[in-house]
C-alpha positions in Angstrom: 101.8 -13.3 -89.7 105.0 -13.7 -91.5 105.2 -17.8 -91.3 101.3 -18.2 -92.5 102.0 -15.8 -95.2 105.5 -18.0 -96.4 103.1 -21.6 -95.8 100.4 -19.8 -98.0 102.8 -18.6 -100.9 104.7 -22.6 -100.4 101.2 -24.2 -100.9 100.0 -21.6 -103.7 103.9 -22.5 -105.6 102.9 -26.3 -105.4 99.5 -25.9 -106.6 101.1 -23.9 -109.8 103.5 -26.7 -110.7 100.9 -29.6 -110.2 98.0 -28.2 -111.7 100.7 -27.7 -114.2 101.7 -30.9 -115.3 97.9 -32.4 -114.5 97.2 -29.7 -117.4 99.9 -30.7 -119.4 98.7 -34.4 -119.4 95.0 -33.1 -120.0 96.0 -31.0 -122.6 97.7 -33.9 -124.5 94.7 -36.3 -124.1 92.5 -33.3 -125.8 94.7 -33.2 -128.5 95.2 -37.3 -128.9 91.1 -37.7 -128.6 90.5 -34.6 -130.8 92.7 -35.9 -133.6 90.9 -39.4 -133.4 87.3 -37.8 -133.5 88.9 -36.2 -136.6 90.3 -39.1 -138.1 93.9 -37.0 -138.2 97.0 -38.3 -138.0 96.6 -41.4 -137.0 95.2 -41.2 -133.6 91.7 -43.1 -135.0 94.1 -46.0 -135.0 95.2 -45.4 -131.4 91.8 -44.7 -129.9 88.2 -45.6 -130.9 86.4 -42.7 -132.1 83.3 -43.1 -129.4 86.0 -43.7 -126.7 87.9 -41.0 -128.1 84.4 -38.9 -127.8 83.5 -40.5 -124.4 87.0 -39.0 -123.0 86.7 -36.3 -124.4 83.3 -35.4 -123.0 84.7 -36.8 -119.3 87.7 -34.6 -119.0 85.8 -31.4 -120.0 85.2 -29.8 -116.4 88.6 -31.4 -115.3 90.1 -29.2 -117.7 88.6 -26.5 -116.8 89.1 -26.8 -113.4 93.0 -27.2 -113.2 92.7 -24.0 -115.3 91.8 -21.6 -113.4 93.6 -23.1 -110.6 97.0 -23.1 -112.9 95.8 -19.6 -114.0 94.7 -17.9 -110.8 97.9 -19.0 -108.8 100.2 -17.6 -111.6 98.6 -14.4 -112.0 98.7 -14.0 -107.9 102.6 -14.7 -108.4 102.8 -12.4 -111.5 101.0 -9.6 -109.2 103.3 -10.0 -106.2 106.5 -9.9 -108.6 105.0 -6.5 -110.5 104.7 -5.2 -107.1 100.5 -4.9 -107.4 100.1 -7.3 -104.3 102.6 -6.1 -101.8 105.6 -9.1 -100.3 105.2 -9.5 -96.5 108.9 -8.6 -96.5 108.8 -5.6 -98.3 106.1 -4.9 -95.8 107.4 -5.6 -92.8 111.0 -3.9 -93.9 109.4 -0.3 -94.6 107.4 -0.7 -91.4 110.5 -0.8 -89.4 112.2 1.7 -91.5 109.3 4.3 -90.8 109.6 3.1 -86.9 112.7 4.1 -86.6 115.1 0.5 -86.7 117.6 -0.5 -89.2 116.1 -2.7 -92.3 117.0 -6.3 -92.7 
């Protein structure tokens, strides 16, 4: 039980950092095509305001999506660390505590 709960919590960690930088990247192109719709800054010269708009209509549900996938696994890792969702060590040590063996 131990090794699926360490292959879980190893996928969950990777999912956190890439759906990290995939936001970070989103969040950037939201700001360029926002800035360009507005005619801030610039960015109108950079990017066509109906592109701009077209991207910015196209990424909408992306965003979204990496989202609560950034969010979800963070809060799971915040939960575990508060102690909220107990650690399959802390677990498995108290069990053998209350059975009688020595704790590792």
């Amino acid at each position: 039980m131990a090794a699926r709960s360490v292959t879980v919590n190893r996928l969950l960690l990777k999912l956190a950092r890439a759906s990290g930088w995939v936001l970070l990247g989103l969040v950037l192109l939201f700001v360029v095509t926002g800035y360009a719709l507005s005619g801030q800054y610039g960015c109108d010269r950079v990017i066509e305001p109906q592109q701009a708009l077209t991207i910015h209509r196209i990424f909408d549900w992306p965003l979204l999506a990496f989202f609560f996938a950034h969010a979800a696994s963070v809060i799971y890792f915040a939960l575990r660390r508060w102690g909220v969702v107990p650690n399959e060590k802390k677990k498995a040590a108290r069990v053998g505590r209350a059975l009688g063996g020595s704790a590792q």
